[in-house]
C-alpha atoms as one frame of an Amber mdcrd trajectory, in Angstrom:
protein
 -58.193  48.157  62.369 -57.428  51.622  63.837 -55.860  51.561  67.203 -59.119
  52.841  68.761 -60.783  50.033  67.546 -58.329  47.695  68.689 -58.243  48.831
  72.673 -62.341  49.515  72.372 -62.239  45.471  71.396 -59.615  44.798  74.303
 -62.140  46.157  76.798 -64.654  44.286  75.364 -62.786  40.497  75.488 -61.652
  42.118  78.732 -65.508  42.762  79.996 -66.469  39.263  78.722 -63.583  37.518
  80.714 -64.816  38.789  84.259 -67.989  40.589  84.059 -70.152  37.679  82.609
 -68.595  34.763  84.155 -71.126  34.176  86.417 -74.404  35.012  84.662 -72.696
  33.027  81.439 -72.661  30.108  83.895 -76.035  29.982  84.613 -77.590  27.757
  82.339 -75.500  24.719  83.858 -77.666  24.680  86.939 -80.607  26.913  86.003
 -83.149  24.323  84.207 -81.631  21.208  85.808 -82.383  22.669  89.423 -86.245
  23.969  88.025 -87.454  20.775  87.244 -85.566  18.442  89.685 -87.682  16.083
  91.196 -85.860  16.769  94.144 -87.373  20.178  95.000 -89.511  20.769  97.643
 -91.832  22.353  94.618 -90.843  20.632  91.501 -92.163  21.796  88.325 -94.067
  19.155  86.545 -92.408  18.263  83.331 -94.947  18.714  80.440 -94.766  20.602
  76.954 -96.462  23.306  78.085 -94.604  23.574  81.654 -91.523  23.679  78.922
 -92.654  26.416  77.146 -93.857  28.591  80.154 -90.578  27.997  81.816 -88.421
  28.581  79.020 -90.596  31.761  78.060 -90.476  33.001  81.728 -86.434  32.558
  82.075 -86.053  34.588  78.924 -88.239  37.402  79.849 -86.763  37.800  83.004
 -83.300  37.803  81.381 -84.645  40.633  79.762 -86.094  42.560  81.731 -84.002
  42.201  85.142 -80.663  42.267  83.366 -81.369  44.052  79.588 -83.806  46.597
  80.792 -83.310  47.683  84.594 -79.043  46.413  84.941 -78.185  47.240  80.940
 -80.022  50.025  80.060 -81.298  51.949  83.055 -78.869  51.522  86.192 -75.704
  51.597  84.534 -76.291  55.320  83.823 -76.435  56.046  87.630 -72.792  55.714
  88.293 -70.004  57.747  90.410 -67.528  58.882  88.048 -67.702  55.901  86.163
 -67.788  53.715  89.287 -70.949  51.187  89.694 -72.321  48.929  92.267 -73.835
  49.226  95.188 -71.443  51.483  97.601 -71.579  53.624  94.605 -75.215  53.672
  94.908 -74.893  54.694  98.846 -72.875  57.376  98.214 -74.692  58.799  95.479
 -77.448  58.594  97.837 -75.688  60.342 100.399 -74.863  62.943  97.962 -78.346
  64.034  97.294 -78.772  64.526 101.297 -79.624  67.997 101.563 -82.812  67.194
  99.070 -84.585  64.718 101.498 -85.226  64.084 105.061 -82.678  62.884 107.329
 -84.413  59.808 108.081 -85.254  58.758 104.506 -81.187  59.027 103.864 -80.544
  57.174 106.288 -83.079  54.390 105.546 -81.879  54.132 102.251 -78.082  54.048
 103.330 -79.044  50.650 105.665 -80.794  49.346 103.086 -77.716  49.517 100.847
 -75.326  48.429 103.205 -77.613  45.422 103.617 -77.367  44.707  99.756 -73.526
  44.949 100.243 -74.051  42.471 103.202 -75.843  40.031 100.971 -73.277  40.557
  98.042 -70.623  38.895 100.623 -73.276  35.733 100.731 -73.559  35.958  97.125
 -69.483  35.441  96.927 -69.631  32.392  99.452 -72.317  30.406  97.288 -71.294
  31.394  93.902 -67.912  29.568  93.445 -69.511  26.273  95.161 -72.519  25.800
  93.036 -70.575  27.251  89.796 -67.465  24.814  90.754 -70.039  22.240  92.062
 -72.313  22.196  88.943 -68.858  22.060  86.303 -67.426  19.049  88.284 -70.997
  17.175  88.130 -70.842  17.175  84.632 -67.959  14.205  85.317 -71.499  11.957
  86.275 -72.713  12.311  82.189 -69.107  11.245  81.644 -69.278   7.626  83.950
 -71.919   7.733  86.925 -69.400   5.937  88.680 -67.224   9.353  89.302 -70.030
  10.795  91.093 -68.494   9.897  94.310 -65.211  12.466  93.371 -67.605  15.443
  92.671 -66.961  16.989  95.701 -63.302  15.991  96.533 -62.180  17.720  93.018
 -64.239  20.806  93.752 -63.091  21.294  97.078 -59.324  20.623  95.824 -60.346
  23.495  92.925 -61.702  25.938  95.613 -58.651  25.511  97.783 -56.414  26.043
  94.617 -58.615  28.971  93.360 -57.907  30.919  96.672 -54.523  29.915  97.200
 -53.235  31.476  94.012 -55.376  34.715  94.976 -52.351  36.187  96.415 -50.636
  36.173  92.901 -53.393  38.633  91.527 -55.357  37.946  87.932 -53.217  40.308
  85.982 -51.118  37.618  84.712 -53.840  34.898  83.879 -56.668  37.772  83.068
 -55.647  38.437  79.374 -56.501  34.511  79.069 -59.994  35.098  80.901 -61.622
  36.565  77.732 -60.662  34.283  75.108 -61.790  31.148  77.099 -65.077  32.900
  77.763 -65.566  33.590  74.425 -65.203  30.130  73.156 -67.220  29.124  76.107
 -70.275  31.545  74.904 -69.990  30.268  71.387 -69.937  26.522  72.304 -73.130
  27.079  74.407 -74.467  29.244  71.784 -73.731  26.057  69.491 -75.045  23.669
  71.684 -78.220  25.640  71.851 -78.742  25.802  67.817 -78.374  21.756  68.167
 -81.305  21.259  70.541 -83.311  23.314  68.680 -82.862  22.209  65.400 -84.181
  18.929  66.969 -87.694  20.791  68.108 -87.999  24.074  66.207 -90.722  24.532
  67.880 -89.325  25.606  70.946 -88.936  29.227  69.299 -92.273  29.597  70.496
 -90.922  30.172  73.976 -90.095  33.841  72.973 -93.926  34.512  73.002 -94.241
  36.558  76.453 -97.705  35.364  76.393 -96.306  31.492  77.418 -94.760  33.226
  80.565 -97.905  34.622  81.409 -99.484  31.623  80.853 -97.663  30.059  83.033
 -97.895  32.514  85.931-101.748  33.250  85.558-102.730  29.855  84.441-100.180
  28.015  87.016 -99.574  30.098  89.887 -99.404  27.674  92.317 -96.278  25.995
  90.254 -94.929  29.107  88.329 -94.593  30.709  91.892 -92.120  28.621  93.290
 -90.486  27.936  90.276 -89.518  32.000  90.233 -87.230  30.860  93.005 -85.021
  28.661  90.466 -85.963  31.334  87.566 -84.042  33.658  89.432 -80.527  31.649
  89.032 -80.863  32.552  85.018 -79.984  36.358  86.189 -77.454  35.385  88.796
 -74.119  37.733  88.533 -76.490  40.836  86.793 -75.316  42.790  89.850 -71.408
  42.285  88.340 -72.349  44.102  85.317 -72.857  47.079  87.815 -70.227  46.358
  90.163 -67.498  46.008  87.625 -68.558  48.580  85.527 -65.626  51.218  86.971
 -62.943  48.897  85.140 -64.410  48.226  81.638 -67.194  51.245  81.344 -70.709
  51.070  80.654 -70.527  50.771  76.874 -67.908  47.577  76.797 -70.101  46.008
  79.379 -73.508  46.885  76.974 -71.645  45.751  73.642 -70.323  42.264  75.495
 -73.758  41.414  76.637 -75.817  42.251  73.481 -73.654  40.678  70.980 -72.734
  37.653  72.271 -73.383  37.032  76.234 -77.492  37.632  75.558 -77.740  35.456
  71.867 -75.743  32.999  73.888 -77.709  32.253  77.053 -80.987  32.515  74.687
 -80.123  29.621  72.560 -78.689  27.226  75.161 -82.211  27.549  77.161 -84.105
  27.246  74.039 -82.055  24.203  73.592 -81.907  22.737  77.238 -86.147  23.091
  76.297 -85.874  21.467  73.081 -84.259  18.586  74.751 -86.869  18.172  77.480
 -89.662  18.500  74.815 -88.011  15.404  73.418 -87.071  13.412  76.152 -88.098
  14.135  79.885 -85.669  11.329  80.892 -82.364  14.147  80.508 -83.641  16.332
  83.056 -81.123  15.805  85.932 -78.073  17.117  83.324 -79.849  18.832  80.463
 -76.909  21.299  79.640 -74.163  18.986  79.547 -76.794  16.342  77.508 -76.940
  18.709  74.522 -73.234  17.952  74.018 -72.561  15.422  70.875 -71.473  12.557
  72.297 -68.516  11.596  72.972 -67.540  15.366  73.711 -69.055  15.449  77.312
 -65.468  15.084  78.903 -63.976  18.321  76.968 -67.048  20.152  78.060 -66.565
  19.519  81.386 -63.492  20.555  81.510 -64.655  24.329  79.635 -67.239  23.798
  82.059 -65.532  23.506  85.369 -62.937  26.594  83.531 -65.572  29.107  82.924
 -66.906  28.642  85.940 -63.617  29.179  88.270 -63.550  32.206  86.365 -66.847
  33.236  87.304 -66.204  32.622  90.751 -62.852  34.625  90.512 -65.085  37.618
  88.948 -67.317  37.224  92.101 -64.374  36.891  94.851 -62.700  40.412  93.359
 -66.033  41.784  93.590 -66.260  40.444  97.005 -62.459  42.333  97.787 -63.823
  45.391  96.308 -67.221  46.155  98.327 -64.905  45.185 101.545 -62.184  47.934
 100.597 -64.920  50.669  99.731 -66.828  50.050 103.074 -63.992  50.502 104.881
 -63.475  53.654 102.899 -66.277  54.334 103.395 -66.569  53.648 107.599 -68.427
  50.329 107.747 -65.239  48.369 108.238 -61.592  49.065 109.451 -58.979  49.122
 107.818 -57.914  46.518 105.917 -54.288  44.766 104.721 -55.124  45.254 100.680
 -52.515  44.258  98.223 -52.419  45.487  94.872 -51.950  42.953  91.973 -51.441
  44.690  88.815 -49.694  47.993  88.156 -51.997  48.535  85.295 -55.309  47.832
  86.598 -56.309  49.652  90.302 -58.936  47.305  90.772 -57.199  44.173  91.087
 -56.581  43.381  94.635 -55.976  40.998  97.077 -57.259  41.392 100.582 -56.018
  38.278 102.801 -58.510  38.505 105.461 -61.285  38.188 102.996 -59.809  35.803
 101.171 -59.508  33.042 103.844 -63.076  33.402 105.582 -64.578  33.047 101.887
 -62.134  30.289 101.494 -63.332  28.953 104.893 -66.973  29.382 103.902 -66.775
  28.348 100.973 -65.480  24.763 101.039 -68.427  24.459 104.381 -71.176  25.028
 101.901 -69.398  22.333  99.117 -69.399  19.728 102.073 -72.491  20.588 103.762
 -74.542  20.873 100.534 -72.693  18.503  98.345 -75.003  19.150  95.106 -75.458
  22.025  92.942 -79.119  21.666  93.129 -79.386  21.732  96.843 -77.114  25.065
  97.351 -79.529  26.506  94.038 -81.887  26.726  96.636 -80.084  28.768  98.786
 -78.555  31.286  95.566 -81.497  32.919  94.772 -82.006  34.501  98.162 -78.971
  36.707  97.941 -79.700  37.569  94.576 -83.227  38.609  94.425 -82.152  41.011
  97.785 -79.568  42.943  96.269 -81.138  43.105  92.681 -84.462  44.457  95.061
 -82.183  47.238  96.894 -80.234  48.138  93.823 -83.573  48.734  91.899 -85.086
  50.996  95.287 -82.124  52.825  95.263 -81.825  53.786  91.778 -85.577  55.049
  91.676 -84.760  57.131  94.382 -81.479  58.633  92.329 -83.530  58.897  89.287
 -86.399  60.838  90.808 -84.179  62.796  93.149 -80.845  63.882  91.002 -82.312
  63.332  87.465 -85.755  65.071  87.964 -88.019  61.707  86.785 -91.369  62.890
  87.319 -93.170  60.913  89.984 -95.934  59.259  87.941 -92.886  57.496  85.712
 -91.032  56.371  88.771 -94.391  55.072  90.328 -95.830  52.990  87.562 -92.008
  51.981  85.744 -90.491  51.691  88.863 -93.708  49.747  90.469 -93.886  47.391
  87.015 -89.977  46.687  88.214 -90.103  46.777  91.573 -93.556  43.707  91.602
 -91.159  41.681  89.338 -88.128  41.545  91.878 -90.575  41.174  94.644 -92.041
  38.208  93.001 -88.780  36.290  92.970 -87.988  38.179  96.248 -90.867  36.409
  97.995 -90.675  33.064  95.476 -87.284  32.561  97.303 -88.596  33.327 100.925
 -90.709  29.976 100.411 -87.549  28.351 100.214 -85.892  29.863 103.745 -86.148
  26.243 105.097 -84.703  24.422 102.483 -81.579  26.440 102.186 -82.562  30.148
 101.442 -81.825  31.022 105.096 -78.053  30.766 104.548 -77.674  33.723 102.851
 -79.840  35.672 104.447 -78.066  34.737 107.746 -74.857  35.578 106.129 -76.081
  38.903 104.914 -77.543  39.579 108.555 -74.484  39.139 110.008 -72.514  41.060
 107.703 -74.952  43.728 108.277 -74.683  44.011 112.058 -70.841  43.964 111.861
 -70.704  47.102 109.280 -73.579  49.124 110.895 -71.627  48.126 114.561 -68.663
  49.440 113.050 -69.996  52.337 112.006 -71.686  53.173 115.345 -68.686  52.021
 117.249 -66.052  54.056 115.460 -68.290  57.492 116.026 -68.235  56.332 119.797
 -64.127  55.942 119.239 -64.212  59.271 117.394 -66.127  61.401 120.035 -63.723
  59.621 122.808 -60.469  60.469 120.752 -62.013  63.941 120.413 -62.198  64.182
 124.039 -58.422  63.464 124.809 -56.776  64.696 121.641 -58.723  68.015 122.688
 -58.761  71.156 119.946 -55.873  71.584 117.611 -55.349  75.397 117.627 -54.901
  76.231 121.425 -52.336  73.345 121.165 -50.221  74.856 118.504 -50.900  78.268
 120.560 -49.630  76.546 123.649 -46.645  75.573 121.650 -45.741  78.223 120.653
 -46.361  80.548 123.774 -44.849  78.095 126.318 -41.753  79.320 128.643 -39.613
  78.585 127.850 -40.045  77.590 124.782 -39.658  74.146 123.791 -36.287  72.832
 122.259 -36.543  72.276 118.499 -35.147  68.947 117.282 -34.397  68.756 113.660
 -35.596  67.273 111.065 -39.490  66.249 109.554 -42.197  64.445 111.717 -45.160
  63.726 110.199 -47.925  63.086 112.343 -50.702  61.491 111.219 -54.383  62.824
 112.787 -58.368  61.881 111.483 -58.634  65.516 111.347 -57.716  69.377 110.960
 -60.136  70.253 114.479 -57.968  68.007 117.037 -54.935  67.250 117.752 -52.791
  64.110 117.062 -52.529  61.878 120.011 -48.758  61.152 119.259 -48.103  64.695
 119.142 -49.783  65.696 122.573 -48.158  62.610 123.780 -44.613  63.808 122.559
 -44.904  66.868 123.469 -46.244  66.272 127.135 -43.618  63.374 127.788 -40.707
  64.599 125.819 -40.757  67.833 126.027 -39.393  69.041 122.815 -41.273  69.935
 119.083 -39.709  69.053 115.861 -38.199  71.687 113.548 -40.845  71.021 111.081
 -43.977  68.901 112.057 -46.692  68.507 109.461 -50.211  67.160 110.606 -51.223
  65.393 107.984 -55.096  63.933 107.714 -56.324  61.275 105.202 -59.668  62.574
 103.712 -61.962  60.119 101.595 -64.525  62.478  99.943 -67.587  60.533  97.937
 -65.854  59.618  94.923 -63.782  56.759  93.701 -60.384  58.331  92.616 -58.573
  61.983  93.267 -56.343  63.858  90.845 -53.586  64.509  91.440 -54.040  67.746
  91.465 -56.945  67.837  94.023 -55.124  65.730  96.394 -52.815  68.083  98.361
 -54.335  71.112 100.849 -51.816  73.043 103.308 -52.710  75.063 105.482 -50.203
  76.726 107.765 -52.429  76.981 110.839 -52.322  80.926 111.351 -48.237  81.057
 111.785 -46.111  80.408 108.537 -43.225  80.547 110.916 -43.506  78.372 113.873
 -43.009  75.269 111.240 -46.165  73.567 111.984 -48.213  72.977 108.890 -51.719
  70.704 108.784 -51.390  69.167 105.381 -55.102  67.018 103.762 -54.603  64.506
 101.411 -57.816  62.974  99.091 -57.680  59.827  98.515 -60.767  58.260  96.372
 -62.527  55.601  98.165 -61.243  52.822  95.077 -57.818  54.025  96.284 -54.780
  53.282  98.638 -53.764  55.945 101.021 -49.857  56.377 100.201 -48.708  59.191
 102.498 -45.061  59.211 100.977 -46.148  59.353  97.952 -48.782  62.194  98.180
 -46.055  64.235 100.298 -44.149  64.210  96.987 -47.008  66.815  96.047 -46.356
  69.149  98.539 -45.139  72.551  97.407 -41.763  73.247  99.376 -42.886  76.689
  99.398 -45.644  75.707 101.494 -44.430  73.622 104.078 -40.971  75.995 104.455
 -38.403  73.743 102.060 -38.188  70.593 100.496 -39.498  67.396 102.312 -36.669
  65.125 102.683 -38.664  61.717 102.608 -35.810  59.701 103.673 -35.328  61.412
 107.010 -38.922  62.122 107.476 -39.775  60.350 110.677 -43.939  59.106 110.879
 -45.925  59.158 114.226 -48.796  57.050 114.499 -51.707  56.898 117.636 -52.084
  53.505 118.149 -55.359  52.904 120.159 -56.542  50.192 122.180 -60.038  49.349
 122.323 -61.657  48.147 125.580 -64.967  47.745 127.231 -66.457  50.134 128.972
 -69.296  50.629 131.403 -70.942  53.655 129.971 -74.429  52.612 127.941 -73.111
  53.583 124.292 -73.824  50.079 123.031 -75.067  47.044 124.036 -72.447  44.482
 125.159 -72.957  42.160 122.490 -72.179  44.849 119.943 -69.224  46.073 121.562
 -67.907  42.896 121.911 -68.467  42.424 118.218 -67.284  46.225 117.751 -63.563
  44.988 119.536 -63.558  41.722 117.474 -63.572  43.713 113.866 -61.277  46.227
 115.107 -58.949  42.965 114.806 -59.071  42.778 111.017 -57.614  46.125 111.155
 -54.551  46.102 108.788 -50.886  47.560 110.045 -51.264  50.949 110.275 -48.037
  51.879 108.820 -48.382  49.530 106.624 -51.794  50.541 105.418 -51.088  54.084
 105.039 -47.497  52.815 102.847 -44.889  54.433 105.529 -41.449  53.116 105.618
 -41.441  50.772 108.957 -38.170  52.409 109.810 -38.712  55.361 110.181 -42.129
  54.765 111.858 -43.294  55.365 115.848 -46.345  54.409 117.441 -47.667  55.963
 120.385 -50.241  53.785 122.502 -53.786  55.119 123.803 -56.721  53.063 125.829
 -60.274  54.166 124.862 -63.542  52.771 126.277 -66.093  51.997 124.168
């Protein structure tokens, strides 16, 4: 095996460890929660609700994650990045070709998909963890009473070690998953060989069936259908670490045959005995083998949920990248992989929220009802959004987008409004969550250009300041050294330097304003990531320096003043004299009508997640000084 080969199958195991873990999950809960007599609308277990069910979780297997996720909007990436921010910005790219109005529609709509990606990463590792450790009941119904103490002591142990990153455990993720896909796969080949005749089920015209012949049951039971396609959105998301082709490859030759055959064998099973329905997956085990299962049970799914709480850390670093969120304390976990990260804040109000849906729900099947609703919203935006890209940057004509798009568009509206039926019985918990998400980012958003116009105000323009210092009399003392001053902008002027210079009195030998631009794409050369400019006088020793920093990466100011030209900046930066000034501001209510109170007071409350500046931006706390400002909001 060449070497190509070898690191093309590395990405692969790789893409199998993380990106499937949660749609390879699925069929643990998926049938057991469709026909559990439990549901407010419970499907009727007979052969030919078997078949239609069966038939309709396979074609929507296809055609939500083979067709639109697989093969259509996995090509509308941003450089190689997926997900939904990258769908925003891609949108936001294509600006100057629509109204306005319809960008900005279609940016809300997306951040609300990111919003309801953060309730997605609260229920997934409860009802994956919950469903793994029920399997313990098919072991001795007597343990049923520990199903929630061991998942809640799994959760807590699953975010505690969060801290310690997944590069050291992640080159175990893939192998596990694999055997996990092939034991499923097996399990599935043993049903059926009981009742061949399940095969049937592949017949699209069973689904339809079903729907046409059944609406009033194959309606509601599109609200459980959905779980079967739960995690498609991490084929997108993830698809910046392991590319589009790894992702493909992983989910057509084994993730797809896999999940196929276990529901054609969960059917099989009901076919031949109705009595199995509150476990069917864990009942297609041999006997005797239930325990082991549950134990590769309860470990593919704390992977899942790990796949899902990184995906989780990433959509919070790119909106604040991006200006829905401030900035946040992120920790890198692997020197080899950029998109491992750890960001604490995140970490312990999923934690939080987490273990409150294990103890409030208690039962896979009860929080199943509440899954879908996340699901089916971002799977709706993502597929809105994508039309609009494909029309808009790649020139569809409008009658393809209209009736391909529409044929999509009806089938996630279906589940879409299949899962608003259920807003009583637990569907409303996401949708609060993704609600409330929303209102913080888009109240972040509008706060910080309140914050912005303010700062403008009293940082004033940045070129009659450097003309005032350099035609005041006398002229000010020069101090030696490097001070780096760190402003939003080249147009105004850094707080900390106005402040130093007003109170002080004096100007460094060399002071460099230095701005941290994010420009609309995930990573930055090198190359691309240092601009000087010396401000209209190479020799008063003031320089503005700009350094890009992709919206997947840290800011490191020491490190991207290592790419400064000396011959731009008048020598040599000596990094360890260099001292750093920082505007700290402090946010307080105001009387002026720029919000309502409510959202200012939520506006000040996120503005406490905000990480350590110095720390953030990787300066050396030594050699750091902040300089204090009040601002009204």
């Amino acid at each position: 095996m060449s070497t190509a080969t070898k690191a093309r199958t590395g990405i692969v195991i790789g893409a199998l460890g993380v990106v499937f873990g949660d749609i390879g999950t699925s069929p643990i809960y998926t049938v057991q929660t469709l026909f559990n007599p439990g549901d407010p609308h419970p499907v009727p277990i007979t052969p030919a609700n078997v078949y239609g069910v069966v038939s309709l979780i396979f074609w929507s297997v296809m055609i939500i994650v083979t067709l639109t996720y697989v093969t259509l909007v996995m090509h509308a990436d941003n450089d190689g990045e997926g997900g939904v921010m990258a769908l925003i910005t891609l949108v936001r790219r294509l600006g100057r070709r629509s109204s306005p109005r319809v960008i900005a529609a279609l940016s809300a709509l997306g951040i609300l998909g990111a919003a309801l990606f953060f309730g997605d990463s609260m229920i997934t590792p409860a009802i994956s963890v919950l469903s793994a450790v029920e399997g313990l009941k098919v072991v001795d119904p007597s343990l049923s009473e520990l199903v929630v103490p061991i998942t809640a002591v799994i959760i807590v142990g699953l975010f505690a070690v969060q801290r310690r990153g997944t590069a050291a455990v992640g080159r175990f993720f893939g192998p596990v998953m694999i055997v996990w896909f092939l034991v499923i796969g097996a399990c599935g080949v043993r049903g059926v060989s009981g009742h061949p005749q399940i095969l049937k089920a592949l017949s699209p015209t069973y689904a339809l069936e079903f729907i046409f012949g059944h609406f009033h049951i194959a309606f509601f039971a599109l609200a459980a259908v959905v779980l079967s396609v739960t995690g498609a959105e991490a084929l997108y998301a993830d698809m910046g670490h392991f590319g589009r082709k790894a992702i493909t490859w992983g989910w057509l030759g084994l993730v797809l045959p896999a999940l196929v055959l276990n529901y054609l064998g969960q059917g099989a099973l009901l076919l031949g005995n109705q009595s199995v329905v509150n476990a069917p997956f864990f009942l297609l085990v041999p006997h005797g083998w239930e325990l082991p299962m549950a134990i590769l049970a309860t470990a593919a799914t704390v992977i899942a949920s790990q796949a899902v709480i990184t995906g989780a850390y990433s959509v919070a670093s790119q909106a604040a990248q991006l200006g829905y969120l401030p900035r946040l304390r992120i920790a890198h976990t692997s020197a080899s992989s950029i998109g491992q990260i750890y960001v604490p804040w995140i970490n312990g109000m999923l934690m939080v929220a987490v273990l409150i849906l294990v103890f409030a729900f208690r039962s896979s099947a009860a929080l199943g009802y509440a899954y879908g609703m996340a699901v089916t919203g971002t799977i709706t935006i993502t597929t809105l959004l994508f039309l609009y890209i494909a029309h808009t940057r790649w020139r569809w004509p409008l009658w393809m987008v209209v009736i391909g798009g529409g044929a999509l568009l009806t089938v996630d509206l279906m589940f879409l409004a299949a899962n608003l039926t259920k807003l009583v019985h637990g569907a409303w918990l996401p949708l609060l969550i993704g609600l409330v998400t929303f209102t913080v980012l888009i109240t972040w958003q509008r706060g910080s250009e309140i914050v912005v116009r303010a700062r403008d105000k009293a940082e004033g323009p940045l070129q009659p300041f450097i003309e005032e210092i350099n035609n005041h009399t006398p002229p000010y003392p020069r101090i030696p050294g490097t001070a780096v001053f760190l402003n939003r902008e080249s147009e105004t002027a850094p707080l900390s330097m106005r402040a130093n210079v007003d109170h002080n009195h004096v100007v460094p030998e060399r002071a460099i304003i230095l701005s941290i631009v994010v420009p609309p794409s995930p990573r930055v050369p090198d190359g691309e990531r240092i601009t000087v400019d010396d401000l209209g006088d190479p020799d008063d020793g003031i320089y503005y320096v700009a350094a890009q920093f992709g919206y997947m990466e840290r800011p490191d100011v020491p490190a991207a003043l290592r790419l400064v030209d000396p011959a731009d900046v008048g020598g040599a930066i000596d990094l360890d004299s260099t001292s750093y000034f920082l505007s700290k501001i402090e946010l307080v209510p105001g009387d002026q009508p720029t919000m309502a109170p409510w959202r200012k007071r939520i506006f000040i409350a996120t503005s406490l997640m905000a990480a350590d500046s110095a720390g953030y931006f990787g300066l050396p706390t030594s050699q750091t000084v902040l300089i204090g400002s009040r601002i009204q909001v």
